[in-house]
N, C-alpha and C positions, 0 to 999 in steps of 0.2 A: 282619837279613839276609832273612829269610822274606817280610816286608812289601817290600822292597826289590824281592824279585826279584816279588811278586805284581803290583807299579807297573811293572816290566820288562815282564812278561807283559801286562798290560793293553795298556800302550801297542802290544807289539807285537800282537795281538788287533783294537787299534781302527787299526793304520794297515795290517793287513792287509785288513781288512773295507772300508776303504777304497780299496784296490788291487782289491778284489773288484768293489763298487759303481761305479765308473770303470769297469772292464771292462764291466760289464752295460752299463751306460749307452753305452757305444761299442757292444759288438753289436746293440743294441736300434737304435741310430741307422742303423748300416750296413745289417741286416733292411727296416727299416718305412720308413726315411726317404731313404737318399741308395739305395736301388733298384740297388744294382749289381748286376751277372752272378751268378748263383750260385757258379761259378767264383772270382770273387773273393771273394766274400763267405763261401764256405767257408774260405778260406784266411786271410781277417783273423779269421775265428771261431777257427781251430784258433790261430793265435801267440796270440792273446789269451787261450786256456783255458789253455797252455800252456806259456807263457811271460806270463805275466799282467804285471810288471813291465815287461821287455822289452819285450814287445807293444805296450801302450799309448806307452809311449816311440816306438816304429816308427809308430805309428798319429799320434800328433800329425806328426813329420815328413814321413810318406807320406801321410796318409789326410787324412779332414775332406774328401771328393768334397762334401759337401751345402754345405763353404764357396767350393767354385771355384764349383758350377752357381752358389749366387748373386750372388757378386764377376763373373764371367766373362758372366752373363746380361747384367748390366747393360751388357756391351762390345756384345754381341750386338745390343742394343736399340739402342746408338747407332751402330753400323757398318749395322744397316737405313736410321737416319734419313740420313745421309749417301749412302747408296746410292739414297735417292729422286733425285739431284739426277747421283752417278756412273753409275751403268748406266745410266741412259738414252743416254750416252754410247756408252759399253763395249759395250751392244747393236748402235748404230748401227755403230761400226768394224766389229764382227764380220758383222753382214751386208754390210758392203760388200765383204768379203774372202773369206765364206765360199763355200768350192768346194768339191767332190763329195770327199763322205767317201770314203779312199780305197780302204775295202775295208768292205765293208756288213755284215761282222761286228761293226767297231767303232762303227756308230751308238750301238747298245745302252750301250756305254760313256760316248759323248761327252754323248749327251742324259742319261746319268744324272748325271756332272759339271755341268752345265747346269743342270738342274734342281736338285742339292745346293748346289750353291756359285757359281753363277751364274757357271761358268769358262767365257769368251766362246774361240770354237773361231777357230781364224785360222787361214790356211793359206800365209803367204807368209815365211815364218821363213829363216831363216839360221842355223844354229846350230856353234859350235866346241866340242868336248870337251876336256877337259882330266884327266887322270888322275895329271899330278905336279904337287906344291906349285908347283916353279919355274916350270913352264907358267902357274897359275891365275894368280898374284898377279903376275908377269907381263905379263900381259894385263891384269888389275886393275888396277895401276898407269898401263899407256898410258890406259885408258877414262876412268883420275880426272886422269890432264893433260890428257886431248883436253876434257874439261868445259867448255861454254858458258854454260851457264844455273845449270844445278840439280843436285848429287849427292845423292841417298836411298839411307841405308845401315843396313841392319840386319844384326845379329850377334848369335848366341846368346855368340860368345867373342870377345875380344880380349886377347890378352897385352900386357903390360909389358915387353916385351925387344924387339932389335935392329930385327924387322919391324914389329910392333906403332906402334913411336916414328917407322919409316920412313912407314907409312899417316898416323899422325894429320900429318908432317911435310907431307906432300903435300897433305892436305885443308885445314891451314891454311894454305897458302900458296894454293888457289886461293878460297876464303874469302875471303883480303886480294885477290885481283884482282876480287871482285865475285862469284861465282858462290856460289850459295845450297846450302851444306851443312847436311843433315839427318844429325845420326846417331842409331841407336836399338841400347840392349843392353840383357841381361836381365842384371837383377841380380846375380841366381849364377854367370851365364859371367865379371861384370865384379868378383866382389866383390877380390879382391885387387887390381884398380887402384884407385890414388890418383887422387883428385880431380885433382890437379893434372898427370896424365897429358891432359886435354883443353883443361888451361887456353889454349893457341896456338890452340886452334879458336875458342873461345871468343872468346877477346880479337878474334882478325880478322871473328867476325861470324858463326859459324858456332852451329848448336844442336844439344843434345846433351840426349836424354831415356834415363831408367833405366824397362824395362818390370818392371812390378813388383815395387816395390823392395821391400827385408827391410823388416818391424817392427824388428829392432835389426840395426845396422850389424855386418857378420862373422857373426852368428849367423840360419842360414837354418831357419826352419820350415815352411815350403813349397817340399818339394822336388818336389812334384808343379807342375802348371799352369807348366813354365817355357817362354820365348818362344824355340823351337829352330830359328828360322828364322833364313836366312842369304844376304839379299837384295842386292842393288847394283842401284842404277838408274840412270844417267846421260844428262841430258837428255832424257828420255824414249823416247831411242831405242834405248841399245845395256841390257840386263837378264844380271846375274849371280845363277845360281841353283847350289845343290846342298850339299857336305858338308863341304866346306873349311870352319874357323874360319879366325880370324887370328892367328897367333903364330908360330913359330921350331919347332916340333913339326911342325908339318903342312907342313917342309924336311924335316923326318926327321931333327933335329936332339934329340928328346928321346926320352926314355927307352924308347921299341918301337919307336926304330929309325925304318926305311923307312916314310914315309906312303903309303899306296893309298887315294888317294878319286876321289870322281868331280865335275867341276864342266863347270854350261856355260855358253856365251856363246850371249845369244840377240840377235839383232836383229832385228824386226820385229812383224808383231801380238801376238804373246807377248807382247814387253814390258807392256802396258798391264796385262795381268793380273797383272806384277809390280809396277807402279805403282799399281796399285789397293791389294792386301796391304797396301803398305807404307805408301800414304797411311791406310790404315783404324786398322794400329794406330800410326799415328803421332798419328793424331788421339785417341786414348783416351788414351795417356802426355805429350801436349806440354799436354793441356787449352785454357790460356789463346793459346799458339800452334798452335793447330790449324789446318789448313789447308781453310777455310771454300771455296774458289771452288778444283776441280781443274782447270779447264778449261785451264789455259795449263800442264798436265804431262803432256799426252798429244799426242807428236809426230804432225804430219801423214806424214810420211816412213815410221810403222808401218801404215800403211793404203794404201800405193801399191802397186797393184796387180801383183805377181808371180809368178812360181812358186817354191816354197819349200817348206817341211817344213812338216806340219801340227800345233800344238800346241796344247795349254791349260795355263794354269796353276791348281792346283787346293791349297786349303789344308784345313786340318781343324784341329780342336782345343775347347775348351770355348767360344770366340766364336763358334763357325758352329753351324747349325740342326743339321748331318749330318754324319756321320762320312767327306767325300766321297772321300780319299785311302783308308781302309781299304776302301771301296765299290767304288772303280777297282780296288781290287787284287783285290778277289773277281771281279767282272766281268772282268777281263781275266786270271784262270784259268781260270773258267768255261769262255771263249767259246776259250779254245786248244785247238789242232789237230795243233802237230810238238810244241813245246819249249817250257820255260817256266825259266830262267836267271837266278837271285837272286843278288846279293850285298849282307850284311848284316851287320855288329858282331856285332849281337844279334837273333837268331830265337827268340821267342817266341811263335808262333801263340796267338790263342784258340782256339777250339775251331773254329769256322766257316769262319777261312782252315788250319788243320790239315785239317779235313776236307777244304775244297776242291781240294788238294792231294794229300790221301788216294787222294781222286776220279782227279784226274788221274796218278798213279801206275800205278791199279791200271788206268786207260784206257788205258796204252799211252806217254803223254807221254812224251818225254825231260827230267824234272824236274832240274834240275841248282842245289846250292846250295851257296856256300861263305861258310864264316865265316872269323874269324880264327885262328891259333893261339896267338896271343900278348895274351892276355885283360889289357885295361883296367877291367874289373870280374869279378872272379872268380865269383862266386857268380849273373852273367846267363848266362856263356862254360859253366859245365857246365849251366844248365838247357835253354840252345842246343844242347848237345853230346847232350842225351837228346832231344831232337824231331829232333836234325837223326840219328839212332839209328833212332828209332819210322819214318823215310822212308822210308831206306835198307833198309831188310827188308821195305819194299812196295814197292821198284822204284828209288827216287830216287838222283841218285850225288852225294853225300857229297865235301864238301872241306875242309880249312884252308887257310887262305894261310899261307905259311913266311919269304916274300919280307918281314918286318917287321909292320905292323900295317896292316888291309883296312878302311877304314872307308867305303867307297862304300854309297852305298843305290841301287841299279842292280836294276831286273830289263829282261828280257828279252822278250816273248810272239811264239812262231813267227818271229822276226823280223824283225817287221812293228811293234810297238808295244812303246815302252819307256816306262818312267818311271823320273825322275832327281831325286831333292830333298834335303831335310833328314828324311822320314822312313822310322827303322828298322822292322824286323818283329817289332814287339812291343807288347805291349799297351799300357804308354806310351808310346809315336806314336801307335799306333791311338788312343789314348781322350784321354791325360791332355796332351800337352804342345801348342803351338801348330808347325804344320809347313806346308811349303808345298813341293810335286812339280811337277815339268815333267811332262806325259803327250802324248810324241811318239808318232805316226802316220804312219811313212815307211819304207817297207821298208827303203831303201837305208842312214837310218841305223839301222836294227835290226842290218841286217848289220855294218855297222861295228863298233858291240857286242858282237856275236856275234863276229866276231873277236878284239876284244879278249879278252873273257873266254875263247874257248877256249883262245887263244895261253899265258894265262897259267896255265892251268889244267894244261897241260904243263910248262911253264916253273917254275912260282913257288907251287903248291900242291900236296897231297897224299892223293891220297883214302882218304876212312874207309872202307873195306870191312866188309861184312855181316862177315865172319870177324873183321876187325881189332877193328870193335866188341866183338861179343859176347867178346873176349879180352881184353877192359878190366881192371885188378885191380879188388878189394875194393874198392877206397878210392876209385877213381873212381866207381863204382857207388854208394858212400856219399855223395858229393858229388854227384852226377847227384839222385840221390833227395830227397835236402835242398831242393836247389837247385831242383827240377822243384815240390815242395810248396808254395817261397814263389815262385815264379816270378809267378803274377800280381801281388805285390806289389813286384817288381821293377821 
C-alpha cells in the first residue's frame, strides 16, 4: 500500500509539474512573443496562475494571438498582392465621385480610413436602414431575384431552418438561370450545417467556400480570428452590410425573443468597397477559384455622378495592416461636439476608447449607451454592465433594451456621422475577429438615427441610474468583478 500510494504521488507530482511547465511556457509566449496590451496580458497571466488547469484549457481556445498574426499575415500579404491590380480601380471611382467632405471636422476621420484600410470615400449613395429581421431579408430576398450577373455573399451565420433553406432556395435557382453565385461562411457560424444544406447551389453551378475551417470537424480550437462579416453584393451595384445573420432568430423567432439589429442597403459608390471585402477574402478561402481579373465586378452605374449620402466602407481584423474600425471609432469621439449614441451587445472598452469616452463625459457630451438586457453571453453582459456603471457616475446615461434582444452595432456622432457594420465594442472586434462598418457622413441620416434611437429609448429601454447602480446586490457586484477581471479575454 505505501509503495502504491508513493507511484500515486509521483505521478500526481510529475503531471502537476507538468500543468506548471505548460503554464510558464504560455506566459513566457504571451510576455516576450505575441506583445499583447498589458491589459490583456495581465489577465491571461492571473487565469493561468490561478487557475493553471482551466487556464491553459482557455488559452488553447481563446489565445495562441502569435498563431493568428502568422496564419492571418500571410492573408494580408496576398490581399496587398491583389490589391496592386484592385485599387488602382477603387482609387479611380473614388475620385471621380469625390465631393466636399461635408463638414471639415470629418476630414480627420476620412483620411484616416484612407490611409488605414484604403476605404475609397464616395459621396453619391443611397442608402435604406433596416432595423427588423422582416424588413432586411425582405429586401435581401427582392436584391437576390433582381440578380443579373453575380451574387457575393458572406456570412459570419447561416441556419438550418425555414429561412436559412428559403435563401440557399433562391440562390440555386438563379445559379441554374446563369448568374454567378459566390457564397462565403466562417466555420463556426456554419458548423452545425450539413454539407448537404448547399448541395442545390452547388449542383446548379454556384460556389461555396468555408472561411477557416476547424482542424477536426465539430470541435473548434480557434475561437478567436473568426470571419464576423456579414456582406451581400449583387451585381455590383446594390451592397448589404450590418448585423443581421441568417436564420429564424434574427425574426424573433428564437429563444430572446424580439430581434433589434440594424442593416443597410446601400446602392452606389459604397458598393465597391463592399465588393472589394468580399472579393479579398474570397480570394484567400476559394484558392484554386480565386477571382484573378476584378474588373467586370464593379458596376459603372456606382460612379454616375449624384447627389447622395457620403460613405466609406471600412474593415479591420488580423488581414489588415490597422486596426481602422477601432480607429474611426476613437476619431469620431474625439472630434464630437453635442452627442455621441452607441448601441452595442457587448461594451467592452479598452482602455483608450474608455478613456475617450471618459473625456467626453466629463466634456459636457451627451454620451448616450445601451446594451441589452437579456444577455446571450452572460459573463460579456455583466462585464458590460460594470463599464457601462464606471460612465454613468461620470456623466453618461445608461440603458438596457427590454423590447427582447438589441444586437445593432450603431453609433451616433453629433448627428452628423454614424457607423453601422458587423462590429461590437469590444475588444474582440477591436483586435481579434475580421469585421467590416459602413462610416456614413450625412446629417440628414444621423438625424434619422437619432430618432430612432431616442424613440426607442422612451419606448423599449430602461435606464441605469447612478442610484440604481450603486443599489446592485452582492451578487451582481460579484459577477461584475469576475466578469470585469476576464473581460479582455472575453
Amino acid at each position: 500500500m505505501a509503495i502504491g500510494g508513493m507511484v500515486i504521488q509521483n505521478v500526481y507530482f510529475f503531471l502537476w509539474a507538468i500543468v506548471v511547465l505548460t503554464n510558464l511556457i504560455a506566459a513566457l509566449v504571451i510576455v516576450f512573443y505575441e506583445r499583447r496590451s498589458p491589459q490583456v496580458a495581465a489577465a491571461w497571466i492571473l487565469l493561468l496562475v490561478f487557475l493553471p488547469v482551466v487556464g491553459f484549457i482557455v488559452y488553447i481556445f481563446f489565445g495562441r494571438h502569435l498563431y493568428g498574426k502568422y496564419k492571418y499575415g500571410k492573408k494580408l500579404e496576398a490581399d496587398k498582392e491583389f490589391e496592386k491590380f484592385s485599387f488602382r480601380q477603387l482609387a479611380s471611382l473614388g475620385k471621380k465621385d469625390l465631393k466636399t467632405v461635408p463638414e471639415e471636422m470629418f476630414e480627420p476621420t476620412i483620411t484616416l480610413l484612407l490611409n488605414q484600410d484604403q476605404a475609397i470615400y464616395t459621396g453619391n449613395n443611397e442608402i435604406e436602414v433596416y432595423i427588423r429581421g422582416e424588413d432586411k431579408f425582405k429586401a435581401m430576398k427582392e436584391a437576390i431575384q433582381n440578380a443579373k450577373k453575380h451574387i457575393h455573399m458572406e456570412y459570419y451565420i447561416i441556419r438550418n431552418d425555414a429561412l436559412g433553406k428559403e435563401i440557399m432556395d433562391l440562390l440555386a435557382e438563379k445559379a441554374a438561370s446563369g448568374v454567378k453565385v459566390r457564397l462565403l461562411f466562417d466555420a463556426v457560424g456554419v458548423h452545425k450545417v450539413p454539407s448537404s444544406f448547399y448541395k442545390k447551389v452547388k449542383k446548379n453551378g454556384g460556389d461555396v467556400q468555408i472561411a477557416f475551417p476547424l482542424l477536426v470537424p465539430f470541435i473548434n480550437t480557434r475561437i478567436n480570428y473568426r470571419n464576423h462579416r456579414k456582406i451581400l453584393v449583387v451585381d455590383g451595384e446594390v451592397g448589404f452590410i450590418g448585423g443581421f445573420n441568417i436564420g429564424a432568430e434574427y425574426l424573433g423567432k428564437g429563444p430572446l425573443g424580439y430581434w433589434r439589429d440594424t442593416h443597410l442597403k446601400i446602392c452606389g459608390g459604397g458598393v465597391a468597397g463592399l465588393q472589394r471585402r468580399f472579393i479579398l477574402d474570397w480570394n484567400y478561402a476559394a484558392k484554386e477559384k480565386r477571382i484573378k481579373d476584378d474588373t467586370t465586378y464593379y458596376s459603372d452605374k456606382i460612379i454616375t455622378p449624384r447627389e447622395g449620402k457620403a460613405v466609406q466602407i471600412a474593415s479591420s481584423g488580423p488581414d489588415t495592416p490597422g486596426a481602422a474600425i477601432y480607429s474611426g471609432f476613437l476619431s469620431l469621439i474625439g472630434h464630437a461636439k453635442k452627442s455621441i449614441y452607441i448601441q452595442t451587445p457587448y461594451f467592452i472598452p479598452d482602455q483608450s476608447i474608455f478613456e475617450a469616452l471618459r473625456v467626453a463625459c466629463l466634456s459636457g457630451i451627451d454620451v448616450r449607451i445601451i446594451i441589452p438586457n437579456k444577455p446571450d453571453h452572460p459573463f460579456v453582459y455583466w462585464a458590460s454592465y460594470s463599464y457601462l456603471g464606471d460612465l454613468i457616475r461620470l456623466g453618461a446615461k445608461g440603458y438596457t433594451y427590454e423590447h427582447g434582444f438589441i444586437h445593432s452595432k450603431t453609433a451616433v456622432f453629433d448627428g452628423e456621422a454614424t457607423t453601422i457594420g458587423t462590429a461590437n465594442w469590444d475588444i474582440r472586434s477591436f483586435k481579434l475577429n475580421f469585421e467590416t462598418n459602413a462610416f456614413i457622413y450625412d446629417k440628414e441620416f444621423g438625424e434619422q438615427m437619432n430618432r430612432i434611437i431616442l424613440k426607442e429609448l422612451e419606448t423599449d429601454c430602461e435606464q441605469v441610474t447612478v442610484e440604481k447602480y450603486n443599489n446592485r446586490s452582492l451578487v451582481v457586484r460579484i459577477k461584475e468583478g469576475f466578469c470585469r477581471l476576464i473581460s479582455p479575454l472575453l
